[in-house]
C-alpha positions in Angstrom: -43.2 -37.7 -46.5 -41.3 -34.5 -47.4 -43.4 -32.8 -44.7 -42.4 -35.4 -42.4 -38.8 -34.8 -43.6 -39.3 -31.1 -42.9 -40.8 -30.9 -39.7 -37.6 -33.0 -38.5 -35.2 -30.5 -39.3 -36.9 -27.5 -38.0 -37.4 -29.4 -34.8 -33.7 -30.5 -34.5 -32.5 -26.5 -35.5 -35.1 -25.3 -32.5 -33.0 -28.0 -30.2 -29.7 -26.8 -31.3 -30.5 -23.1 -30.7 -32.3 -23.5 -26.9 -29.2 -25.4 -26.2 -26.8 -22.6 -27.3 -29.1 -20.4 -25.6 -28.6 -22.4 -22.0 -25.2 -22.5 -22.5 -24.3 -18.7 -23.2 -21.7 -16.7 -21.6 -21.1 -13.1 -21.5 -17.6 -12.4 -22.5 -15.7 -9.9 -19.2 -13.3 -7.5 -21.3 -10.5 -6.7 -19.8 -10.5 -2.9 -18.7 -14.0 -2.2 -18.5 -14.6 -2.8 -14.7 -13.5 -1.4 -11.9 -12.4 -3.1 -8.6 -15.0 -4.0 -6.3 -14.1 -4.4 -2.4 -11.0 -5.8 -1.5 -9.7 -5.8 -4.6 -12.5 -8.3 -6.0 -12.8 -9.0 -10.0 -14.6 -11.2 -12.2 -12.9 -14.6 -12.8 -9.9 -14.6 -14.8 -9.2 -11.2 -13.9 -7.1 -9.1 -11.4 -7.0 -5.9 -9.7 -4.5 -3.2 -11.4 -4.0 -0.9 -7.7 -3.1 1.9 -10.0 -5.6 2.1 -12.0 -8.0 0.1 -9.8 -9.4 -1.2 -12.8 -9.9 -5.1 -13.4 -7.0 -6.2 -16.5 -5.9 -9.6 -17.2 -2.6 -9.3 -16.0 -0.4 -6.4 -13.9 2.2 -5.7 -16.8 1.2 -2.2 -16.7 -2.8 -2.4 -18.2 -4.9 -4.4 -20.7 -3.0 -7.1 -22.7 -4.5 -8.7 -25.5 -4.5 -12.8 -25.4 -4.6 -13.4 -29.2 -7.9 -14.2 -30.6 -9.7 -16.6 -33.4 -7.5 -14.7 -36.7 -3.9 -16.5 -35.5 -0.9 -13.6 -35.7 -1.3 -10.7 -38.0 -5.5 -10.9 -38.0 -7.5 -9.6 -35.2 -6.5 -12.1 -33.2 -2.6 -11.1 -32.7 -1.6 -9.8 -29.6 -3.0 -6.2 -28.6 -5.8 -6.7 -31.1 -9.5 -6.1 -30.9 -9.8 -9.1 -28.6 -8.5 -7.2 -25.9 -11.4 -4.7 -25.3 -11.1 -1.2 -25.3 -8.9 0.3 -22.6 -10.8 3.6 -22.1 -13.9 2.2 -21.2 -16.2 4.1 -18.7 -16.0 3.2 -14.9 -18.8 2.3 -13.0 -17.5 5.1 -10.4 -20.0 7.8 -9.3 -19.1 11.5 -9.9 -17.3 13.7 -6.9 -18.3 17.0 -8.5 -16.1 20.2 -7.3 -16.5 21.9 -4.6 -19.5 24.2 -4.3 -18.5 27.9 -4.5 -15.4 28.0 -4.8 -13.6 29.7 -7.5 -11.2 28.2 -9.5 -7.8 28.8 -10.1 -6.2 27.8 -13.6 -2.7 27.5 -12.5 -1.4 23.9 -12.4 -2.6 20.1 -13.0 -5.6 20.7 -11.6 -7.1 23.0 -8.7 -7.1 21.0 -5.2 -9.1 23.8 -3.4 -11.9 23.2 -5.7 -11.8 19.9 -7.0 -11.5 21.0 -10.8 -9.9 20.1 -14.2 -9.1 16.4 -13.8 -9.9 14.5 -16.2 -12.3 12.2 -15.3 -15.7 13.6 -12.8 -14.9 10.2 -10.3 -11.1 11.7 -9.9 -10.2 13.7 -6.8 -7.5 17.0 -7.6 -5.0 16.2 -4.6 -1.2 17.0 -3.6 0.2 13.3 -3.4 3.5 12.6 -1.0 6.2 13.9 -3.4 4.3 17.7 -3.2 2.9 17.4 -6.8 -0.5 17.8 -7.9 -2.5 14.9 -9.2 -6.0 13.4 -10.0 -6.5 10.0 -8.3 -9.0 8.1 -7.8 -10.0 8.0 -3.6 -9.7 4.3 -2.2 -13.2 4.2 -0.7 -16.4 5.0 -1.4 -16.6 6.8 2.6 -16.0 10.6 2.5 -14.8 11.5 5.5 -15.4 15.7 6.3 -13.2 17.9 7.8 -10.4 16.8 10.7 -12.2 13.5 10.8 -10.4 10.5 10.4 -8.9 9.2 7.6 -7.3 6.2 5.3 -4.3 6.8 3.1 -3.3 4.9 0.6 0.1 3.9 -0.6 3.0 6.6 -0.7 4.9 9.1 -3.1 3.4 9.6 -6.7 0.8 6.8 -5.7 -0.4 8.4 -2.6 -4.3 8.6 -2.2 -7.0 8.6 0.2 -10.4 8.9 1.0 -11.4 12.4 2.3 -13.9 14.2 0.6 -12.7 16.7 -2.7 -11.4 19.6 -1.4 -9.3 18.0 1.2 -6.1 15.8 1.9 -5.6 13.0 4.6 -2.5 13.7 6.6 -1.1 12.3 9.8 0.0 15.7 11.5 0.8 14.8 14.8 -1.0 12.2 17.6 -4.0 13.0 16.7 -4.3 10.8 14.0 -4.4 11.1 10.1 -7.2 12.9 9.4 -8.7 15.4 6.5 -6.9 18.6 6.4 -8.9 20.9 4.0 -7.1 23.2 0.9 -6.6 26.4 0.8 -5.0 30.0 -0.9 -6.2 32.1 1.9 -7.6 31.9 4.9 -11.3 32.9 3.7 -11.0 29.5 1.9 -11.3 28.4 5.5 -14.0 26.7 7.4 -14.7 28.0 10.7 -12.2 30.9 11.2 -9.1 28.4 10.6 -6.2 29.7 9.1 -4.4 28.6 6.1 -1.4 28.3 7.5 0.3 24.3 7.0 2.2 23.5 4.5 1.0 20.6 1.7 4.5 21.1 0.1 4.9 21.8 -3.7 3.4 25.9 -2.9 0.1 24.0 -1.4 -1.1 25.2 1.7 -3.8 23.9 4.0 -6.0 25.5 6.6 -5.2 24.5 10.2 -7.2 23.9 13.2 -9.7 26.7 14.3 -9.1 29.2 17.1 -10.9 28.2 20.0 -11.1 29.5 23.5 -9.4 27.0 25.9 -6.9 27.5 28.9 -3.7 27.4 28.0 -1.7 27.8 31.4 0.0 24.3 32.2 -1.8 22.6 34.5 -5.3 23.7 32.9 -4.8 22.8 29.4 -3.7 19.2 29.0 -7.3 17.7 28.0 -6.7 14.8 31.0 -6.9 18.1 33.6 -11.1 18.1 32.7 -10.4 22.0 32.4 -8.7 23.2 29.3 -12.1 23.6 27.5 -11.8 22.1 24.7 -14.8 20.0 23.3 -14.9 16.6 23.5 -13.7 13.7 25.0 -10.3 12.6 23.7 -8.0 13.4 26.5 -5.0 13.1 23.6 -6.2 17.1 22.9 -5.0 19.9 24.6 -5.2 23.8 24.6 -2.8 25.3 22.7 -1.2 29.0 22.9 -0.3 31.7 19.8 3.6 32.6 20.1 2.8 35.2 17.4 -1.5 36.2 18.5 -3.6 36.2 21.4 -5.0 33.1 20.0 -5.6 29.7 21.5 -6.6 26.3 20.0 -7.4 22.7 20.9 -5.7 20.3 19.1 -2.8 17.2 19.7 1.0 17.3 20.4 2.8 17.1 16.8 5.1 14.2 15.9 8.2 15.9 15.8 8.8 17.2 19.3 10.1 15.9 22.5 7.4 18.0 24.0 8.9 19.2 27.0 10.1 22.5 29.0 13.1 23.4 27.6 13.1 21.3 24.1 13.6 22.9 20.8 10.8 23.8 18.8 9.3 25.4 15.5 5.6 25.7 16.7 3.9 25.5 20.3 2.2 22.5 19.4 5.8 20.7 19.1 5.4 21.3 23.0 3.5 19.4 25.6 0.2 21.2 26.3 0.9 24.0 28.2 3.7 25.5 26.9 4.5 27.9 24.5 7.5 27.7 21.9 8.6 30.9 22.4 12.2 33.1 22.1 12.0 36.1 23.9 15.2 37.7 22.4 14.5 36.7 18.9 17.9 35.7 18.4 17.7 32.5 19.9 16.7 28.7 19.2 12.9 28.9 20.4 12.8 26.3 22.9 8.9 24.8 24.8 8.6 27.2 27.7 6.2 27.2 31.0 2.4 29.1 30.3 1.2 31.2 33.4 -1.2 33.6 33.7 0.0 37.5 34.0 -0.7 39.1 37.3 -2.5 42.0 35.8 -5.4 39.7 35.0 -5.4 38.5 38.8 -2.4 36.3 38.9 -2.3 32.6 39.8 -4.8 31.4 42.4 -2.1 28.5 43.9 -5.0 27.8 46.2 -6.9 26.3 43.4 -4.5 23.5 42.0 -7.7 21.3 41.4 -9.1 23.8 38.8 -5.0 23.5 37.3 -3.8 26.7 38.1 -0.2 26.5 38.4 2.5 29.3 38.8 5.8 29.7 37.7 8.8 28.2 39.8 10.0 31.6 41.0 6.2 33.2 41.9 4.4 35.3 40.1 6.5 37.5 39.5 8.5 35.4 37.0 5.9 35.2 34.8 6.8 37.6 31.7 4.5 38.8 28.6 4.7 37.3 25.0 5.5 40.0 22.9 3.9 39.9 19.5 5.6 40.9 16.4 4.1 43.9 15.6 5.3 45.1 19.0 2.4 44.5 21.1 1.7 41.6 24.1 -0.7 38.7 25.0 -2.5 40.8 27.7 -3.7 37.5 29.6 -1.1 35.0 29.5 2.8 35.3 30.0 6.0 32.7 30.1 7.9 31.6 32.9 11.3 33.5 32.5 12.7 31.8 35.7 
């Protein structure tokens, strides 16, 4: 009978436990995941945009709930219930940038990706001109002048260009990755570091890239400025300052044509050059041609863009250079 009696309660413990076993739920703490797609977190939970970590409420991070031990024991407010804050993401590493040597001035470096804190964080200059480590919005890693997202603004700003390099929106072109630099050997491609992150940050620009600059050539609808690719938004661009040309878009902050003020020839429609030829002057967007000591202007060949100045050949007068010398090909038109 006491067997019997036995049996019973061993058989009614075994029930009790396969049912608590069918029933079992992990518990989600607060904190310890990060935001999957869109924002997306387990139930109860919501996505912190700053932190892109999943917290039970946006009050600034993890909040405790109060637990089983009423106020004062674990369960009071802040208490162990709430999860560790500091838990590790389920990001993958970014890792610095490969040969590159470090500086140890700052926050972090933004050339090569080093000294933030965590290995997921991205070393960046943000919209206010400081240095920060963030944490880039997508898992994508757009390269070098492709195309970009940014997200939010100021202090928040991020994005998701690979380490090493900032999306900006420089001019029609597009907001696209704009690699860091000290010098221009930091440079890919022969590009100088020339643009300005703000804060003492510098980025390299565009490489130089032979292309025809003279005005009816080098807008990239003519078919002839040479410049690779298809988007007809590009043009040829010409040095005030070198013999050098480049292909890139119209910036954002210029009218764009003959005659309007400028800092930088790309403040001009393709073209023209923002040049001062008395250095005293406002530079203003002024008419390429091509000298007549390299053959002049063939005005017989409008089809292939060549175009002259208003007042012949003859009007069109060399860039001088800084260090005193002149763009032996192409000229102004001083009419």
């Amino acid at each position: 009978m006491r067997s019997a009696q036995v049996l019973a309660v061993r058989a009614l413990l075994l029930g009790a436990l396969l049912a608590s076993a069918g029933c079992f739920r992990p518990k989600i703490t607060p904190g310890g995941f990060s935001c999957g797609d869109n924002g997306a977190c387990p139930d109860g939970l919501v996505c912190n945009p700053a932190t892109q970590r999943c917290v039970s409420s946006l009050d600034g991070g993890v909040t405790g709930t109060g637990g089983k031990g009423g106020t004062g024991g674990k369960g009071g407010a802040g208490g162990k219930d709430a999860g560790p804050p500091d838990v590790p993401p389920d990001r993958p590493c970014i890792g610095a940038v490969s040969g590159c040597q470090p500086s140890d001035a700052g926050l972090c470096d933004p050339v090569c990706n080093r000294r933030c804190g965590q290995c997921y964080e991205k070393c960046s200059v943000n919209g206010n001109g400081d240095l920060t480590c963030n944490v880039p919005t997508t898992t994508a890693s757009p390269g070098l002048l492709e195309l970009c997202d940014q997200s939010f603004s100021g202090a928040m700003q991020t994005d998701d260009c690979q380490p090493g390099k900032v999306c900006i929106k420089a001019n029609l072109c597009g907001s696209r990755c704009y690699q860091f630099c000290r010098t221009s050997s930091d440079c890919s491609n022969g590009a100088p570091c020339s643009i300005d992150a703000g804060g003492g940050n510098t980025l390299c620009d565009v490489p130089h890239t032979p292309c025809d600059p003279v005005v009816g050539a080098a807008p990239g609808t003519s078919g002839h400025s040479g410049c690779p690719g298809a988007n007809t938004l590009v043009g040829c661009y010409l040095s005030a300052t070198s013999s050098a040309t480049l292909c890139d878009c119209q910036n954002n902050n210029g009218s764009g044509a003959i005659g309007s003020l400028c800092s930088r020839s790309r403040d001009c429609f393709a073209g023209l050059v923002c040049y001062d030829p008395t250095s005293s002057n406002p530079k203003r967007c002024r008419k390429v041609c091509r000298l007549p000591g390299d053959g002049g202007v063939d005005l017989t060949q409008p089809a292939l863009g060549e175009q002259g100045c208003s007042s012949g050949p003859g009007a069109c007068t060399p860039i001088a250079f800084p260090d005193l010398t002149t763009n032996p090909t192409y000229g102004f038109c001083n009419d």
